[in-house]
N, C-alpha and C positions, 0 to 999 in steps of 0.2 A: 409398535410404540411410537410416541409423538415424542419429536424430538425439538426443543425451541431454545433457541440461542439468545442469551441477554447478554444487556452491555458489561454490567456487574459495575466496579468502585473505580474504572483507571479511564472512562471515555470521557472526563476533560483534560486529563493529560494526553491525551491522543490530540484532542482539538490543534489543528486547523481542519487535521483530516476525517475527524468525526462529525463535524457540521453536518457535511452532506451522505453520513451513509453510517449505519453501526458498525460496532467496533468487528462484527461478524464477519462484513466485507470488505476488509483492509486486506492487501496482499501486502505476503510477506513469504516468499521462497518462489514457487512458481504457482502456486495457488492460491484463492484467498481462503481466510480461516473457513468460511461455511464450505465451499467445495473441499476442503480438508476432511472436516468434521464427516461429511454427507460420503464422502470416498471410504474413509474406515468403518462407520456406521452403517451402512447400505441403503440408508433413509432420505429423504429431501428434510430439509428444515426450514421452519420460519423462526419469524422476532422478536422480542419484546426490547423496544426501543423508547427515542423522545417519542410525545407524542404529533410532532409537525414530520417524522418520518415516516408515519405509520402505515400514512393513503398510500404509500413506493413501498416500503417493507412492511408487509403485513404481519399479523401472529394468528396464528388457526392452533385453536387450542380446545382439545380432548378430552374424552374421562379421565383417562390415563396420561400423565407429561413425565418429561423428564427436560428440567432445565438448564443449559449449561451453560457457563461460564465462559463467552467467547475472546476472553484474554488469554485462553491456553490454549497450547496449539496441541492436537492430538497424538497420543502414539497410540502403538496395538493393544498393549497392555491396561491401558485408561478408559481405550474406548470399551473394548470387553468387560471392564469392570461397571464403568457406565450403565452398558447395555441390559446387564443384569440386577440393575437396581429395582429395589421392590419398595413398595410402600413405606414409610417412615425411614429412608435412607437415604445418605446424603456422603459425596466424597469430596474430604477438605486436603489442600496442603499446607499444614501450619495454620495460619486463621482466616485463608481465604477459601472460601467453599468453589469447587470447583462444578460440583452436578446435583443434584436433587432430586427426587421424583414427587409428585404433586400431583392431585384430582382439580377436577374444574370447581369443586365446592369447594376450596381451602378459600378463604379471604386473608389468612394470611399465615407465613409459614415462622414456627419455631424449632428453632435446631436445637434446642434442649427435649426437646423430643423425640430427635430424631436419634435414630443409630448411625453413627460418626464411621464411616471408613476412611483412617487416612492414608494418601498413597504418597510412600516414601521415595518411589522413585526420582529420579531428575523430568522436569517440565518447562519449556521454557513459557513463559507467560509475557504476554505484549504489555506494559505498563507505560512506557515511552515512545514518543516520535521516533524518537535516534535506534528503538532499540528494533524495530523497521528491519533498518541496514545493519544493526549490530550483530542480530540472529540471523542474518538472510542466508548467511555461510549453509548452517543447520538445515534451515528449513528448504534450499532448494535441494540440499544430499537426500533428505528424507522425502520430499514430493518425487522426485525422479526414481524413488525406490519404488513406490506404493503406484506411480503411473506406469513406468515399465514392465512391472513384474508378468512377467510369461508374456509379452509381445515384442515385436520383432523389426526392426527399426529400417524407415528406408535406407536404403543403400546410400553409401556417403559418395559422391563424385570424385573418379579417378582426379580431375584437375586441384582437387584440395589437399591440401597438408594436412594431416590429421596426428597426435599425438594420442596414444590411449584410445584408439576407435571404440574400445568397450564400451568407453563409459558415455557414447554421444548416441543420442537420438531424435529422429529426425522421423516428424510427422509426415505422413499424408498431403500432398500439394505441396510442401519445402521447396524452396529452392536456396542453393548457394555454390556461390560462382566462385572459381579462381582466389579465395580465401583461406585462412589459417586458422586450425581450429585446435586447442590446445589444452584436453581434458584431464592435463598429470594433477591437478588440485582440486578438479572436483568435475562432478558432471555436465555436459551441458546439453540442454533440451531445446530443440527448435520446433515450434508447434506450426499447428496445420496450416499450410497456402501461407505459412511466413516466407520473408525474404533475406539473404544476406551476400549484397550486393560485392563484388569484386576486391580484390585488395584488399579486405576486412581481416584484422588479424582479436581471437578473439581467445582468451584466457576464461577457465571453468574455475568456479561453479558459474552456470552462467544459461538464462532462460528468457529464449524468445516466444513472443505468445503467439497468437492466432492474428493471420492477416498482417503481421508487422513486419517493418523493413530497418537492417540494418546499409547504412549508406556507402557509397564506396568508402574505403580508405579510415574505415572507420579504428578505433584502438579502443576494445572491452575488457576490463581489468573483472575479475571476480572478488564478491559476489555480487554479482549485478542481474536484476531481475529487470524486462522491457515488457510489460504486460501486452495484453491483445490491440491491436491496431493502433501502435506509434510507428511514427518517424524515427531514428536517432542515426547521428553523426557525431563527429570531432571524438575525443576521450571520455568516457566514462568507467569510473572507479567505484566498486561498493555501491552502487545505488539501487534501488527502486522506482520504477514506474506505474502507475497503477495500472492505466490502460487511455489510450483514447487521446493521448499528449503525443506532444513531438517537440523533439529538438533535434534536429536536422540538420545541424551547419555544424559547422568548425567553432572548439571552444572545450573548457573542461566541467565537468558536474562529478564530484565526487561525497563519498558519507552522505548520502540525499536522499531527500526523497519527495516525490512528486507524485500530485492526484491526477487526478481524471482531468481531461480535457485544458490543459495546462497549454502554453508555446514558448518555449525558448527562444529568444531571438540569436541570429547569427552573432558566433563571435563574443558572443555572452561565458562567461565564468565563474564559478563560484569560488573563495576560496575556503580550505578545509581543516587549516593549522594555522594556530595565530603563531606570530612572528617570535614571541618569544614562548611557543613550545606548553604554553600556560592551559591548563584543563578550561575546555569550552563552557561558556553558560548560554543555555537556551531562553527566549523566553517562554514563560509558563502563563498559561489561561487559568490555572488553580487559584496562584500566587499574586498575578499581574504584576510579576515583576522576573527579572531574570534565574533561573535557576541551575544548580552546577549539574553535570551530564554527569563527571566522571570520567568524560572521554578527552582525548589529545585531537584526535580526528573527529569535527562534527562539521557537517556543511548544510546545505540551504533543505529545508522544509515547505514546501511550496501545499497551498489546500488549491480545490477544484478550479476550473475555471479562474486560472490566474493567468498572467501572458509577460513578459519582457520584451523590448523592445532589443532592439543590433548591440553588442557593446555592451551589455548591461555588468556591473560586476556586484557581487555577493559578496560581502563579509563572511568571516568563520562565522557561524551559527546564525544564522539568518532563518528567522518564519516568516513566512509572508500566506496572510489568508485567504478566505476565498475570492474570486473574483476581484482581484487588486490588478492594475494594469501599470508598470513601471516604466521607464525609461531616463532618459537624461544620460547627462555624466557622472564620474565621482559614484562613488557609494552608498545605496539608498540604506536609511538605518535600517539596524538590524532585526525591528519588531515593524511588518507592514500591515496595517488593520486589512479586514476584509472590506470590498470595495473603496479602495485606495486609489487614486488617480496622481500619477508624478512619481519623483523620485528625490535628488537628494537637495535638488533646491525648493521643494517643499511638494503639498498633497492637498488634495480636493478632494470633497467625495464622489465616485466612480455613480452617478443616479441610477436607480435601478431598472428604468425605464430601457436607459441607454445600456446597461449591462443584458439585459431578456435579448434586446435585441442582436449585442452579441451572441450570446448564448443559441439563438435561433438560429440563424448562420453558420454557427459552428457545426451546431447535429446537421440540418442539413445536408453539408459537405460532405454528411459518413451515414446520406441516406435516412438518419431518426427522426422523432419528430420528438421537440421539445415542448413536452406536452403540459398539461394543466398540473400537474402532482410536480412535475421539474420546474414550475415557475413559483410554486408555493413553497418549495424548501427556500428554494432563493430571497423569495421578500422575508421569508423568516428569518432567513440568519442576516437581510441588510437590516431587518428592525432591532434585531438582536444584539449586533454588533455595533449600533452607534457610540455605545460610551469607549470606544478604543478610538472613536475618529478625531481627535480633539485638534481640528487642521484651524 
């Protein structure tokens, strides 16, 4: 079967983080949803995205499809039910459809036609930034079940602390030194040729990716995901990293979340409770205006290619979009357009000339080439997002 993952109704509430990638390839626990999906399924999947991401995520579409909903994250029992869907059937929860199957000659699909499975179970479905870091708890107990199962973890080093050795595993090329690793609340994964340098005291649920380093003296509070090849240092609490960032210095980042190829400068902070204890508001790209989370704890949302400067501090609930470069003193507001230049005594726009050429630098450094399809998401979303730039 063909298996093809759409954005569905919530990837402008995702937005900053959707610009640059469908809603399919967000991480959220230690995997992102399409390696989820492709892990329970036994299938590879393609897209049905915008269409300026389509040249980077294609869709290869078959006699036979089955479409799903990449807001929900997989369990056994969904994908199984999924897998067996036949012609004119479709699995809803409540009024969101979650899968469908579909031939290459429909032009277009009616669910009054269809035969309705709806599945009662609990799912959790990604509709918010925040809720990223909110499910991260779930989602990495549930990847560490589904990536472990029947294999057999390197050996932890006699020189480490270990609480709960059960529940720790440790790839292939791992290294960690003279550190504390404390899996009584939840599991924690360190993936292959990662590092977690000395003195690192590090609290589960808690998942390092491929090639990443944690820094000396570092403080990891659970659920904290560091996807494949970051940096990270100082405290972090509940967050998210997608992959490809670094923040490497002394400083705190908590309830967060960060895209790809991001830099935290030294000494930088976000904070994650307003002072008077008051439910956070985000801003919303639906709305263009602030909207309430629901949460007590909400901190910075950072989209791709953004960077801070030494010192920088984050307000509660802060978005900042793609490629925005901040620094200054004092508090940059709490909505930062993409391609953003300054901070909180005011903004320019970041040119896009001058953003490629960071951007080429950046992959460089980590060996890629930022190629023709990575330079065209970009002038898209700089054309895209001028009515936020009103400097």
């Amino acid at each position: 079967m063909n298996y093809i993952l759409f954005d569905g109704t919530v990837r402008a509430s995702l937005l900053p983080l959707t610009y640059t990638r469908p809603v399919a390839d967000l991480r959220v626990g230690i995997l992102t949803i399409r390696e989820k999906w492709e892990q329970y399924l036994g299938f590879t999947t393609t897209t049905l995205t915008e269409d300026y991401l389509e040249e980077k995520f294609p869709m290869v579409e078959m006699e036979q499809n089955i479409l799903i909903n990449a807001s929900f994250l997989p369990t056994k029992n969904l994908a199984e039910i999924i897998s067996e869907l036949s012609q004119n059937q479709a699995v809803f929860k409540g009024e969101e459809v979650i899968a469908f199957y579909t031939n290459d000659t429909q032009d277009e699909v009616n669910f009054d036609s269809y035969k309705i499975i709806e599945f009662t179970e609990d799912v959790i479905q990604i509709k918010n930034t925040w809720d990223i870091f909110s499910f991260n708890d779930a989602a990495i107990k549930a990847d560490f079940e589904i990536i472990t199962e029947g294999r057999k973890s390197q050996p932890i080093p006699k020189d480490v602390h270990v609480i709960n050795k059960e529940n720790i595993f440790i790839e292939e090329g791992a290294e960690v030194l003279y550190s504390s690793l404390n899996a009584s609340s939840g599991p924690i994964y360190i993936g292959k040729n990662a590092s977690i340098m000395e003195g690192s005291l590090i609290r589960g649920p808690f998942s390092l990716g491929e090639e990443s380093t944690i820094k000396m003296g570092a403080k990891i509070y659970g659920a904290t995901t560091i996807g494949p090849y970051c940096k990270v240092g100082g405290e972090v609490n509940n967050s998210v990293i997608f992959g490809y960032s670094n923040k490497g210095h002394e400083g705190f980042l908590g309830n967060s979340v960060l895209g790809e190829w991001c830099n935290i400068g030294a000494d930088s902070n976000n904070s994650n409770l307003k002072n008077n204890y008051d439910e956070v508001r985000l801003w919303s790209y639906e709305t263009h205006n602030f909207a309430k989370t629901g949460l007590q704890f909400c901190g910075l949302i950072m989209g791709d290619h953004s960077k801070c400067a030494i010192n920088t501090m984050f307000n509660t609930g802060t978005v900042v979009g793609v490629s925005a470069n901040i620094y200054g003193s004092n508090f940059p507001r709490n909505f930062v357009p993409s391609f953003s230049w300054g901070g909180s005594a005011g903004y320019s726009t970041y040119q896009i000339n001058k953003a490629l050429e960071t951007a080429k630098l950046v992959f460089k450094r980590r060996d890629l080439d930022f190629d023709e399809k990575e330079q065209k998401i970009l002038e898209h979303i700089f054309e895209s997002t001028k009515k936020y730039r009103n400097f």
